[in-house]
C-alpha positions in Angstrom: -9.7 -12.5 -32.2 -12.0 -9.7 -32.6 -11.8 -7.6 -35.8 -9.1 -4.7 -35.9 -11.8 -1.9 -36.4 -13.5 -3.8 -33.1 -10.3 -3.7 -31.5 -9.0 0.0 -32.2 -12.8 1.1 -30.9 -12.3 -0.9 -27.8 -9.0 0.6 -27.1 -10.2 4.0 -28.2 -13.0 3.4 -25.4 -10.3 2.6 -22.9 -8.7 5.8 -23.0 -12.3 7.9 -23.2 -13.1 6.1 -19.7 -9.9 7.0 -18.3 -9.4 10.4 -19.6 -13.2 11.6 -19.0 -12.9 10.5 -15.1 -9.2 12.7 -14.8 -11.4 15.7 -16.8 -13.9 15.1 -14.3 -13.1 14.5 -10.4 -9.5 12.7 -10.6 -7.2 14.8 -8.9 -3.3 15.4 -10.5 -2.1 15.5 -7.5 -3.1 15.1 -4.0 -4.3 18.3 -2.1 -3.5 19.2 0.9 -5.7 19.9 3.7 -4.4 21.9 6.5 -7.7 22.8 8.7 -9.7 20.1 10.4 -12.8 18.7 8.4 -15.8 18.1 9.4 -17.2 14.4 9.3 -19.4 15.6 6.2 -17.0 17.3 4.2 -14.2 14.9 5.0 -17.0 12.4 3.0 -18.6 14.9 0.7 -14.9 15.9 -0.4 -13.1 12.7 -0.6 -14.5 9.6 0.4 -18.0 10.1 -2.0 -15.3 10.3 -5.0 -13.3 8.0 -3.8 -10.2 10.5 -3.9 -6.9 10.8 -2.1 -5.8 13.5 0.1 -3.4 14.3 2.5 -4.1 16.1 6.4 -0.9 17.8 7.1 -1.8 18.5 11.1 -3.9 16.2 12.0 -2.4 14.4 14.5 0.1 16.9 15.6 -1.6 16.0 18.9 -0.5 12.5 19.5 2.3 11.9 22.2 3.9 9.3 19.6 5.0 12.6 16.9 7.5 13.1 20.7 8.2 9.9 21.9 8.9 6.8 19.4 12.9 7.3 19.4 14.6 4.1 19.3 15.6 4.7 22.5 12.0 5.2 24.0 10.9 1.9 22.2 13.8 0.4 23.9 12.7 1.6 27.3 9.3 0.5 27.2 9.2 -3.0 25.3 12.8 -3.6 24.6 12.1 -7.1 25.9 8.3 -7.1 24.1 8.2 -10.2 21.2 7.2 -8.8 17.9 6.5 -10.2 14.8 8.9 -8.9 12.2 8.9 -9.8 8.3 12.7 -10.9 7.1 13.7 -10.8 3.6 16.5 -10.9 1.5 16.0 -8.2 -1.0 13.6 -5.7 1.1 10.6 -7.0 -0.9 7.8 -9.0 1.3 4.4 -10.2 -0.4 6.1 -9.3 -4.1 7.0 -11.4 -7.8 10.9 -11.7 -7.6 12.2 -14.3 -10.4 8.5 -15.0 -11.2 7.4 -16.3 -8.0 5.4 -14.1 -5.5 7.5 -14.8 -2.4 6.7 -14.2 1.3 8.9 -13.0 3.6 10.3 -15.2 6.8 8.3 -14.4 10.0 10.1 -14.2 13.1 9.1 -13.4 16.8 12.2 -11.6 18.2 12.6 -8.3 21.0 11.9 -4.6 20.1 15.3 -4.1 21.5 17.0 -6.7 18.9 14.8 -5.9 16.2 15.8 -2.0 16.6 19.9 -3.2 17.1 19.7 -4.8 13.7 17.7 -1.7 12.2 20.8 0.2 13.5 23.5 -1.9 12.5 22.5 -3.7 9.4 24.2 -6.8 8.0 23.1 -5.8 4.3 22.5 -9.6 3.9 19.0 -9.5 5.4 16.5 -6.8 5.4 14.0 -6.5 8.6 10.3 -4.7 9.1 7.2 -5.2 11.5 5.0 -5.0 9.0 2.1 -7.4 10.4 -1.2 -6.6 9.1 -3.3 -8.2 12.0 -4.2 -4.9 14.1 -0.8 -5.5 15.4 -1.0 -1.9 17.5 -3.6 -3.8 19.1 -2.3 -6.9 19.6 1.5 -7.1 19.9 2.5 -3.4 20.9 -0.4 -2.4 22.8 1.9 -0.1 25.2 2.1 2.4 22.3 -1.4 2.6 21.6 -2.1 5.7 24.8 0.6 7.3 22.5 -2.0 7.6 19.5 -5.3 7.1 19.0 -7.3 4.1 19.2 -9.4 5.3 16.4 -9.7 8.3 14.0 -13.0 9.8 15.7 -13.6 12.1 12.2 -13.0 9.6 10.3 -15.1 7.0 12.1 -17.8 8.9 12.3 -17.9 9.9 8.6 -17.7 6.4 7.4 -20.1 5.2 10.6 -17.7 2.2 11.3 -14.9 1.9 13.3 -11.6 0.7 11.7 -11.0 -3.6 11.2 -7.4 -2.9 12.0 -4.5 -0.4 13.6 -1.3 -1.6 12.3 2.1 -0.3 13.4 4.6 0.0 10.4 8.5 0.4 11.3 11.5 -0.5 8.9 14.2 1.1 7.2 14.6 2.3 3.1 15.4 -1.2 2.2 12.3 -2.3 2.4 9.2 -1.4 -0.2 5.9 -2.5 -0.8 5.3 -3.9 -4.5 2.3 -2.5 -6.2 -0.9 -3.5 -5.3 -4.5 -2.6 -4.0 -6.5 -3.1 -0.8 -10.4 -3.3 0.0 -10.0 -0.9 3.1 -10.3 2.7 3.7 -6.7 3.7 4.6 -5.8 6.5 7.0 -1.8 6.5 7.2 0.3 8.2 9.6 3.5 8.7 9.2 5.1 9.6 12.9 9.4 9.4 12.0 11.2 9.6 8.5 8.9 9.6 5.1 6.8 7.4 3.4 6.4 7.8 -0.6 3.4 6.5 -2.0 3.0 6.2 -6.3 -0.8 6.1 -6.3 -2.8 5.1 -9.4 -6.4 5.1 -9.1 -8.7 2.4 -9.9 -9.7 3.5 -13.7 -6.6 2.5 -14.6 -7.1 -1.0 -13.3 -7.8 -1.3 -17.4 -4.0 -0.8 -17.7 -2.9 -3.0 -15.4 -2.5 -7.0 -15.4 -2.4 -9.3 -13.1 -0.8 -12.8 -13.3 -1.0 -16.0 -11.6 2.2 -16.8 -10.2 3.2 -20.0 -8.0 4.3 -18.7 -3.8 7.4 -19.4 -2.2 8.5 -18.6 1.4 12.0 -16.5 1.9 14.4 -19.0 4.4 17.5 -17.8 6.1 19.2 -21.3 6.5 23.2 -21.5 6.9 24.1 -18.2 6.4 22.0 -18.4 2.8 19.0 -17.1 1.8 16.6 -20.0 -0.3 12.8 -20.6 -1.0 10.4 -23.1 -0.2 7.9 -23.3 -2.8 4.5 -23.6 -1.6 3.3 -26.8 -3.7 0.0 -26.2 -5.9 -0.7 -22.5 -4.9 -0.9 -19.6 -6.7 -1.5 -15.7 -5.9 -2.4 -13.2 -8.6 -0.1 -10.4 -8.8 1.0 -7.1 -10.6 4.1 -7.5 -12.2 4.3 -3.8 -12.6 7.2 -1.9 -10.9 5.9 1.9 -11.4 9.1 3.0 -10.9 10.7 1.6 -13.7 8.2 -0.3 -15.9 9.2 -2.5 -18.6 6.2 -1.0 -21.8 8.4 -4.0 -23.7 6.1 -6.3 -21.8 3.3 -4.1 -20.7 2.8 -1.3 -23.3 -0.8 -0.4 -22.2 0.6 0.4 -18.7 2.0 3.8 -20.5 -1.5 5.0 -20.4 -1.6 4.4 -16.7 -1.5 8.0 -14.5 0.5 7.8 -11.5 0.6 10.2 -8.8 3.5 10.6 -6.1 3.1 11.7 -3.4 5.3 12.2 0.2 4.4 11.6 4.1 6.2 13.7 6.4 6.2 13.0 10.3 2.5 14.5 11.9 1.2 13.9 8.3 -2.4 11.7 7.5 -2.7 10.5 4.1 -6.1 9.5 3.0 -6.0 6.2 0.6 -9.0 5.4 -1.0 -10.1 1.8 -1.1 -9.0 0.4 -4.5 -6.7 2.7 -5.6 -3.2 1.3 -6.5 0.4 2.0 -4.4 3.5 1.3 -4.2 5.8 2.4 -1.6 9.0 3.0 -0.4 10.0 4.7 2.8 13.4 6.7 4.5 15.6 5.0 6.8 14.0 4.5 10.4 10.4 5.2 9.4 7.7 4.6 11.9 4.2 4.7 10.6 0.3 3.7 12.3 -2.5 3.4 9.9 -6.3 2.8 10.3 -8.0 0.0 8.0 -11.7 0.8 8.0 -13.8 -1.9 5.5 -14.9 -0.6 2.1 -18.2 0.0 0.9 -19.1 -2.1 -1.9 -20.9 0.2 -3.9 -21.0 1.3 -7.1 -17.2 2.2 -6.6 -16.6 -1.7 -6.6 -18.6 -2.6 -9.4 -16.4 -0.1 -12.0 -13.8 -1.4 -10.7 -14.6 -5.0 -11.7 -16.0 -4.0 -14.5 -12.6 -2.4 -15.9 -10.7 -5.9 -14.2 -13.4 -7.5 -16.9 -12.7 -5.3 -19.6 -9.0 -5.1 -19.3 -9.0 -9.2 -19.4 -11.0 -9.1 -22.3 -8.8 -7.0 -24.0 -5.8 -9.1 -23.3 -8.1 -12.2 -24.2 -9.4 -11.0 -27.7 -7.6 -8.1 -29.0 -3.7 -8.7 -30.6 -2.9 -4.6 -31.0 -1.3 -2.7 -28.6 -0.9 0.4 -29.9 -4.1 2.5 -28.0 
Protein backbone atom coordinates (compact mmCIF):
# COMPACT_ATOMS: atom_id res chain seq x y z
CA UNK A 1 0.00 0.00 0.00
CA UNK A 2 1.19 3.37 -0.84
CA UNK A 3 1.93 5.89 2.04
CA UNK A 4 -1.10 7.95 3.37
CA UNK A 5 0.51 11.38 2.41
CA UNK A 6 0.84 9.49 -1.22
CA UNK A 7 -2.56 8.51 -1.00
CA UNK A 8 -4.43 11.75 0.25
CA UNK A 9 -2.25 13.55 -2.87
CA UNK A 10 -3.54 11.02 -5.25
CA UNK A 11 -7.06 11.51 -4.13
CA UNK A 12 -6.58 15.21 -3.87
CA UNK A 13 -5.45 14.89 -7.69
CA UNK A 14 -8.66 13.04 -8.47
CA UNK A 15 -10.93 15.67 -7.50
CA UNK A 16 -8.56 18.65 -9.25
CA UNK A 17 -9.00 16.53 -12.69
CA UNK A 18 -12.54 16.32 -12.26
CA UNK A 19 -13.40 19.63 -10.91
CA UNK A 20 -10.95 21.72 -13.41
CA UNK A 21 -12.79 19.94 -16.58
CA UNK A 22 -16.58 20.98 -14.91
CA UNK A 23 -14.74 24.76 -14.37
CA UNK A 24 -13.76 24.47 -17.79
CA UNK A 25 -16.06 23.05 -20.72
CA UNK A 26 -18.34 20.36 -18.74
CA UNK A 27 -21.75 21.54 -19.04
CA UNK A 28 -24.36 21.34 -15.59
CA UNK A 29 -26.79 20.62 -17.59
CA UNK A 30 -27.56 19.92 -21.10
CA UNK A 31 -28.42 22.97 -23.40
CA UNK A 32 -30.82 23.15 -25.57
CA UNK A 33 -30.65 23.88 -29.09
CA UNK A 34 -33.71 25.00 -30.86
CA UNK A 35 -32.30 26.33 -34.49
CA UNK A 36 -30.64 23.99 -36.92
CA UNK A 37 -26.74 23.85 -36.78
CA UNK A 38 -24.55 23.82 -39.16
CA UNK A 39 -22.17 20.71 -39.74
CA UNK A 40 -19.32 22.97 -38.25
CA UNK A 41 -20.85 24.21 -35.30
CA UNK A 42 -22.76 21.17 -34.57
CA UNK A 43 -18.74 19.82 -34.17
CA UNK A 44 -17.03 22.96 -33.11
CA UNK A 45 -19.83 23.14 -30.23
CA UNK A 46 -20.27 19.68 -29.11
CA UNK A 47 -18.64 16.92 -30.65
CA UNK A 48 -14.76 18.69 -30.45
CA UNK A 49 -15.55 18.66 -26.48
CA UNK A 50 -17.14 15.76 -26.43
CA UNK A 51 -20.37 17.37 -24.76
CA UNK A 52 -24.06 16.45 -24.61
CA UNK A 53 -26.87 18.42 -26.00
CA UNK A 54 -30.21 18.16 -26.89
CA UNK A 55 -32.09 19.37 -30.59
CA UNK A 56 -35.55 20.08 -29.51
CA UNK A 57 -37.00 20.29 -33.49
CA UNK A 58 -34.92 18.53 -35.27
CA UNK A 59 -36.81 15.99 -36.65
CA UNK A 60 -40.19 17.54 -36.37
CA UNK A 61 -40.17 16.56 -40.02
CA UNK A 62 -40.24 12.85 -39.93
CA UNK A 63 -43.70 11.13 -40.80
CA UNK A 64 -42.89 8.72 -37.73
CA UNK A 65 -43.57 11.96 -34.91
CA UNK A 66 -47.60 11.17 -36.87
CA UNK A 67 -47.79 7.76 -37.53
CA UNK A 68 -46.12 5.02 -35.00
CA UNK A 69 -49.57 4.47 -32.94
CA UNK A 70 -49.94 1.03 -31.94
CA UNK A 71 -52.48 0.84 -34.18
CA UNK A 72 -50.44 1.98 -37.29
CA UNK A 73 -47.68 -0.58 -36.31
CA UNK A 74 -50.35 -3.04 -36.27
CA UNK A 75 -51.53 -2.16 -39.73
CA UNK A 76 -48.37 -2.38 -41.41
CA UNK A 77 -46.25 -5.35 -39.75
CA UNK A 78 -48.65 -6.70 -37.33
CA UNK A 79 -47.62 -10.11 -38.81
CA UNK A 80 -43.66 -8.79 -39.15
CA UNK A 81 -41.27 -11.20 -36.76
CA UNK A 82 -39.30 -9.07 -34.38
CA UNK A 83 -36.71 -9.73 -32.09
CA UNK A 84 -37.88 -8.73 -28.62
CA UNK A 85 -35.71 -8.96 -25.30
CA UNK A 86 -37.90 -10.75 -22.24
CA UNK A 87 -37.05 -10.32 -18.82
CA UNK A 88 -38.33 -10.77 -15.49
CA UNK A 89 -37.49 -7.68 -13.71
CA UNK A 90 -37.35 -5.06 -16.75
CA UNK A 91 -33.50 -5.12 -16.53
CA UNK A 92 -31.60 -6.67 -19.84
CA UNK A 93 -27.67 -6.63 -20.14
CA UNK A 94 -27.62 -5.63 -16.08
CA UNK A 95 -25.83 -7.22 -12.40
CA UNK A 96 -29.08 -8.63 -10.58
CA UNK A 97 -27.98 -10.92 -7.44
CA UNK A 98 -24.35 -10.53 -8.69
CA UNK A 99 -24.61 -12.04 -11.98
CA UNK A 100 -24.81 -9.81 -15.22
CA UNK A 101 -27.84 -11.51 -16.77
CA UNK A 102 -29.12 -11.39 -20.33
CA UNK A 103 -32.38 -11.19 -21.20
CA UNK A 104 -34.42 -14.13 -23.22
CA UNK A 105 -34.62 -13.38 -26.96
CA UNK A 106 -37.60 -14.19 -28.73
CA UNK A 107 -38.89 -13.83 -32.44
CA UNK A 108 -42.65 -13.16 -32.05
CA UNK A 109 -45.34 -10.49 -34.31
CA UNK A 110 -45.44 -6.69 -33.98
CA UNK A 111 -49.12 -7.33 -33.39
CA UNK A 112 -48.46 -9.84 -30.30
CA UNK A 113 -45.56 -8.01 -29.03
CA UNK A 114 -47.76 -4.60 -28.98
CA UNK A 115 -50.97 -6.89 -27.29
CA UNK A 116 -48.68 -7.85 -24.49
CA UNK A 117 -47.25 -4.10 -24.23
CA UNK A 118 -51.08 -3.31 -23.73
CA UNK A 119 -52.10 -5.86 -21.45
CA UNK A 120 -49.23 -6.76 -19.34
CA UNK A 121 -48.98 -10.00 -17.27
CA UNK A 122 -46.62 -8.10 -14.67
CA UNK A 123 -44.77 -11.51 -14.57
CA UNK A 124 -42.63 -10.74 -17.62
CA UNK A 125 -41.42 -7.51 -18.99
CA UNK A 126 -41.06 -7.13 -23.00
CA UNK A 127 -38.78 -4.59 -25.27
CA UNK A 128 -37.27 -4.67 -28.90
CA UNK A 129 -34.33 -3.40 -27.95
CA UNK A 130 -31.86 -5.24 -30.64
CA UNK A 131 -28.81 -3.33 -31.20
CA UNK A 132 -28.00 -4.80 -34.69
CA UNK A 133 -29.31 -1.78 -36.97
CA UNK A 134 -32.52 -3.51 -36.39
CA UNK A 135 -34.50 -0.32 -38.30
CA UNK A 136 -32.57 -1.76 -41.02
CA UNK A 137 -32.86 -5.15 -40.75
CA UNK A 138 -36.07 -6.29 -39.05
CA UNK A 139 -38.57 -3.22 -39.42
CA UNK A 140 -37.35 -1.85 -42.62
CA UNK A 141 -41.15 -0.71 -43.48
CA UNK A 142 -40.65 2.19 -40.92
CA UNK A 143 -37.49 3.34 -42.17
CA UNK A 144 -39.46 5.96 -45.27
CA UNK A 145 -41.00 7.13 -41.86
CA UNK A 146 -37.53 8.62 -40.68
CA UNK A 147 -34.40 9.11 -41.90
CA UNK A 148 -31.96 6.67 -43.04
CA UNK A 149 -29.27 8.88 -41.76
CA UNK A 150 -28.79 12.17 -39.89
CA UNK A 151 -27.38 14.19 -43.01
CA UNK A 152 -25.84 17.11 -40.41
CA UNK A 153 -24.69 14.88 -38.39
CA UNK A 154 -23.06 12.69 -40.97
CA UNK A 155 -21.50 15.13 -42.59
CA UNK A 156 -19.97 16.68 -39.45
CA UNK A 157 -18.47 13.50 -38.29
CA UNK A 158 -17.68 12.54 -42.21
CA UNK A 159 -19.05 8.89 -41.57
CA UNK A 160 -22.22 7.58 -41.92
CA UNK A 161 -23.76 5.79 -38.77
CA UNK A 162 -22.73 1.69 -37.99
CA UNK A 163 -26.25 1.23 -36.81
CA UNK A 164 -30.16 2.64 -36.80
CA UNK A 165 -31.80 0.85 -33.98
CA UNK A 166 -35.54 1.07 -33.24
CA UNK A 167 -36.23 1.22 -29.37
CA UNK A 168 -39.92 0.43 -28.16
CA UNK A 169 -41.00 -0.87 -24.58
CA UNK A 170 -42.86 0.24 -21.71
CA UNK A 171 -41.55 2.01 -18.07
CA UNK A 172 -40.74 -1.38 -16.81
CA UNK A 173 -37.92 -1.67 -18.59
CA UNK A 174 -34.39 0.46 -17.91
CA UNK A 175 -31.11 0.35 -19.06
CA UNK A 176 -28.30 -0.23 -16.17
CA UNK A 177 -25.50 2.20 -16.27
CA UNK A 178 -23.03 1.84 -18.70
CA UNK A 179 -20.98 3.41 -21.66
CA UNK A 180 -20.75 2.98 -25.41
CA UNK A 181 -17.86 3.64 -28.08
CA UNK A 182 -20.43 5.31 -30.55
CA UNK A 183 -21.58 8.69 -31.27
CA UNK A 184 -25.26 8.54 -30.27
CA UNK A 185 -28.05 10.60 -31.84
CA UNK A 186 -31.41 9.58 -29.98
CA UNK A 187 -34.81 10.23 -31.00
CA UNK A 188 -37.42 9.92 -29.04
CA UNK A 189 -40.76 9.80 -31.39
CA UNK A 190 -43.81 8.60 -28.35
CA UNK A 191 -43.60 8.96 -24.50
CA UNK A 192 -40.10 10.06 -22.69
CA UNK A 193 -36.87 8.82 -22.29
CA UNK A 194 -34.77 9.92 -19.09
CA UNK A 195 -31.20 9.76 -19.48
CA UNK A 196 -28.72 10.23 -15.93
CA UNK A 197 -25.55 11.17 -17.86
CA UNK A 198 -22.12 11.18 -16.25
CA UNK A 199 -19.28 12.16 -18.30
CA UNK A 200 -16.23 10.29 -18.74
CA UNK A 201 -13.88 12.26 -16.03
CA UNK A 202 -15.65 10.64 -13.64
CA UNK A 203 -14.81 7.16 -15.01
CA UNK A 204 -12.18 7.76 -11.79
CA UNK A 205 -15.31 7.29 -9.60
CA UNK A 206 -16.61 4.51 -11.07
CA UNK A 207 -15.75 0.67 -10.76
CA UNK A 208 -16.22 -1.95 -12.64
CA UNK A 209 -16.41 -5.65 -11.64
CA UNK A 210 -16.07 -8.94 -13.16
CA UNK A 211 -19.06 -10.79 -12.74
CA UNK A 212 -20.02 -14.43 -14.13
CA UNK A 213 -23.27 -14.19 -17.13
CA UNK A 214 -26.42 -15.90 -16.99
CA UNK A 215 -29.31 -16.04 -19.47
CA UNK A 216 -33.07 -15.04 -18.15
CA UNK A 217 -35.44 -18.43 -19.02
CA UNK A 218 -39.21 -18.37 -18.86
CA UNK A 219 -39.74 -22.21 -18.38
CA UNK A 220 -43.16 -23.51 -16.65
CA UNK A 221 -44.70 -20.56 -15.80
CA UNK A 222 -41.15 -19.55 -13.75
CA UNK A 223 -38.60 -17.39 -14.41
CA UNK A 224 -34.69 -19.15 -13.82
CA UNK A 225 -31.06 -18.68 -15.13
CA UNK A 226 -28.73 -20.52 -17.05
CA UNK A 227 -25.37 -19.70 -16.14
CA UNK A 228 -23.08 -19.23 -18.84
CA UNK A 229 -20.05 -21.66 -17.63
CA UNK A 230 -16.47 -19.87 -17.49
CA UNK A 231 -17.59 -16.32 -18.72
CA UNK A 232 -17.38 -13.17 -17.36
CA UNK A 233 -18.49 -9.44 -18.37
CA UNK A 234 -17.16 -6.40 -16.51
CA UNK A 235 -19.82 -4.34 -15.25
CA UNK A 236 -20.91 -1.20 -13.12
CA UNK A 237 -22.55 -2.10 -10.13
CA UNK A 238 -23.69 1.48 -9.77
CA UNK A 239 -27.38 2.22 -9.71
CA UNK A 240 -27.33 6.29 -10.00
CA UNK A 241 -30.56 6.41 -8.83
CA UNK A 242 -30.07 5.11 -5.59
CA UNK A 243 -26.33 4.31 -4.89
CA UNK A 244 -25.15 2.39 -2.11
CA UNK A 245 -21.62 5.14 -0.92
CA UNK A 246 -21.59 2.04 1.86
CA UNK A 247 -19.89 0.10 -0.92
CA UNK A 248 -18.85 2.77 -3.31
CA UNK A 249 -17.93 6.00 -1.33
CA UNK A 250 -15.84 7.60 -4.14
CA UNK A 251 -18.92 7.43 -6.43
CA UNK A 252 -20.27 10.62 -4.21
CA UNK A 253 -17.84 12.67 -6.10
CA UNK A 254 -19.37 11.50 -9.35
CA UNK A 255 -21.59 14.51 -11.17
CA UNK A 256 -24.69 13.32 -12.77
CA UNK A 257 -26.77 15.08 -15.07
CA UNK A 258 -30.61 14.30 -15.88
CA UNK A 259 -31.84 14.97 -18.43
CA UNK A 260 -35.55 14.30 -20.44
CA UNK A 261 -36.50 13.36 -24.18
CA UNK A 262 -39.78 14.49 -25.26
CA UNK A 263 -41.45 13.16 -28.57
CA UNK A 264 -39.61 15.26 -31.88
CA UNK A 265 -36.70 15.65 -29.43
CA UNK A 266 -32.62 14.60 -30.63
CA UNK A 267 -30.34 14.10 -27.83
CA UNK A 268 -26.74 14.24 -28.57
CA UNK A 269 -24.64 11.45 -26.42
CA UNK A 270 -21.16 11.73 -26.63
CA UNK A 271 -19.14 8.60 -27.01
CA UNK A 272 -17.90 7.57 -23.54
CA UNK A 273 -20.04 9.33 -21.47
CA UNK A 274 -22.01 7.22 -18.88
CA UNK A 275 -26.23 6.58 -18.87
CA UNK A 276 -28.64 5.11 -17.35
CA UNK A 277 -32.11 5.13 -18.52
CA UNK A 278 -35.47 4.67 -17.93
CA UNK A 279 -38.42 5.53 -20.15
CA UNK A 280 -42.60 6.28 -19.88
CA UNK A 281 -44.98 3.68 -20.68
CA UNK A 282 -45.29 3.05 -24.67
CA UNK A 283 -42.08 4.84 -25.57
CA UNK A 284 -40.92 4.48 -29.12
CA UNK A 285 -37.45 5.75 -29.85
CA UNK A 286 -34.78 5.53 -33.25
CA UNK A 287 -31.16 6.34 -32.62
CA UNK A 288 -28.08 6.64 -34.90
CA UNK A 289 -24.75 4.88 -33.81
CA UNK A 290 -21.97 6.56 -35.63
CA UNK A 291 -18.19 4.92 -34.61
CA UNK A 292 -16.05 6.98 -32.21
CA UNK A 293 -12.92 8.70 -32.96
CA UNK A 294 -10.17 7.34 -30.92
CA UNK A 295 -8.40 10.37 -30.15
CA UNK A 296 -7.18 11.91 -27.45
CA UNK A 297 -10.78 11.77 -26.00
CA UNK A 298 -10.09 7.88 -25.55
CA UNK A 299 -6.76 8.01 -24.21
CA UNK A 300 -8.08 10.26 -20.89
CA UNK A 301 -10.48 8.09 -20.68
CA UNK A 302 -8.21 5.10 -20.19
CA UNK A 303 -6.02 6.85 -18.47
CA UNK A 304 -8.65 7.74 -15.58
CA UNK A 305 -9.90 3.62 -16.02
CA UNK A 306 -5.97 3.22 -15.10
CA UNK A 307 -5.91 5.53 -12.42
CA UNK A 308 -9.15 4.79 -10.78
CA UNK A 309 -7.84 0.92 -10.69
CA UNK A 310 -4.79 1.95 -9.18
CA UNK A 311 -6.46 3.71 -6.63
CA UNK A 312 -8.59 0.76 -5.69
CA UNK A 313 -5.26 -1.39 -6.05
CA UNK A 314 -2.90 0.61 -3.67
CA UNK A 315 -4.60 3.16 -1.70
CA UNK A 316 -6.88 1.83 1.65
CA UNK A 317 -8.54 5.60 2.40
CA UNK A 318 -11.63 6.62 1.13
CA UNK A 319 -12.32 9.63 2.45
CA UNK A 320 -11.24 12.22 -0.93
Amino acid sequence: MMPASAQADLLKAFRTCSETARDLYLPRKIEPINHQLSPLEFYRRFVSKNIPCIFTNATQHWPAHEKWSHKYLKETMGDKKISVAVTGNGMADAVTNGIFLLPEERQMSMGDFLDRLEQPDHKSFYYVQKQDSNLTKELEELLPDVEAHIPWVSEALDIRPDAVNFWMGSSQSVSALHKDHYENMYVVVRGSKTFTLIPPIDRLYINYIDFPVGRQKYVDGQWSVDREESMTVPWIPIDPLKPDFDKFPDYKFAQPITVTVKPGEMLYLPSMWFHHVQQSDFTVAVNYWYDMTFDNRYCMYETCANMSQFRRDHCTSDNL
